[in-house]
C-alpha positions in Angstrom: 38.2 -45.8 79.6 40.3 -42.6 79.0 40.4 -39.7 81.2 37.5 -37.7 79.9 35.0 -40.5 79.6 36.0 -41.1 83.6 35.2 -37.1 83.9 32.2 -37.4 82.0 31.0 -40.6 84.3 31.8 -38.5 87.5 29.8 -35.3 86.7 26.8 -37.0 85.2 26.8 -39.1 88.9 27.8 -35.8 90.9 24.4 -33.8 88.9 22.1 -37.0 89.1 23.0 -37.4 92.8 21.8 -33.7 93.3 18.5 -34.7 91.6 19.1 -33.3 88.5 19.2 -34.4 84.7 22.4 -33.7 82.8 22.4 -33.2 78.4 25.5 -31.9 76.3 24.4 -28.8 76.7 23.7 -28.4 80.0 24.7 -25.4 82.3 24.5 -26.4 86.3 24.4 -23.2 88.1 25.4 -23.7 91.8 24.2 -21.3 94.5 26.7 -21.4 97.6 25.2 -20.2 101.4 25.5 -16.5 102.2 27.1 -15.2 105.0 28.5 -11.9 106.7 32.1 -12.1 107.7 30.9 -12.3 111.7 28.4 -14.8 111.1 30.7 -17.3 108.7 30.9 -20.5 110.1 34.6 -22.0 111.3 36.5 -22.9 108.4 37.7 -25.6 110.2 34.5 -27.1 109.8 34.3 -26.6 106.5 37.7 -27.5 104.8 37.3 -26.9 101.3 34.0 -25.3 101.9 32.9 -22.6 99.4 30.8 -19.4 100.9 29.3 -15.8 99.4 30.6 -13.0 101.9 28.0 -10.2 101.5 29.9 -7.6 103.5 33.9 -7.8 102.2 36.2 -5.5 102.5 35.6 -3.8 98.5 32.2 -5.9 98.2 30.7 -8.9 98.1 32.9 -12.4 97.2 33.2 -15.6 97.2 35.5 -17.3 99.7 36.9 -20.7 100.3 38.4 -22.8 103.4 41.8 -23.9 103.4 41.0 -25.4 107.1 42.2 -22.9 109.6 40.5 -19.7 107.8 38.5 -18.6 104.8 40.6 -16.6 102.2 39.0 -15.0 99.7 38.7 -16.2 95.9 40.0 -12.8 94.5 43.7 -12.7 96.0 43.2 -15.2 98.5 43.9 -12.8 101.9 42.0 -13.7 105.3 38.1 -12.3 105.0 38.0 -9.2 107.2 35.5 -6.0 107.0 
C-alpha cells in the first residue's frame, strides 16, 4: 500500500468515525468551538487544540495550542485583545 492509499484509508476512517459518509467529491467542513480571548480554555489542556477567537486584536481568527499558550493562525503571536 503506497502512501496515498494509506492517506486515503485514514480520512475515510477519521469521517466515518465522526458519523459521516465520505465520496470523491466530498467537502468536510469542520466547525471549531468559539471563544473570547478571556474565556479560552488553557492551552495546556488542549495541545494541538484548534479554537475561533471572536474578539482578536484586528478581528476574529483562528488559533491553535502549542501547549503552554494559544498563538494565532495568522503570524502565530500570543492571543491578546
Amino acid at each position: 500500500m503506497n502512501f496515498q492509499e494509506i492517506r486515503s484509508v485514514a480520512w475515510q476512517t477519521i469521517v466515518e468515525a465522526l458519523g459521516m459518509s465520505v465520496a470523491t467529491d466530498a467537502v468536510l467542513l469542520v466547525q471549531v468551538k468559539t471563544f473570547t480571548v478571556a474565556d479560552v480554555p488553557s492551552a495546556a489542556v488542549y495541545p494541538r487544540g484548534i479554537v475561533y477567537i471572536s474578539n482578536e486584536v484586528g478581528g476574529s481568527v483562528l488559533a491553535f495550542s502549542n501547549g503552554t499558550n494559544w498563538l494565532r493562525c495568522t503570524d502565530r503571536a500570543i492571543i491578546s485583545v
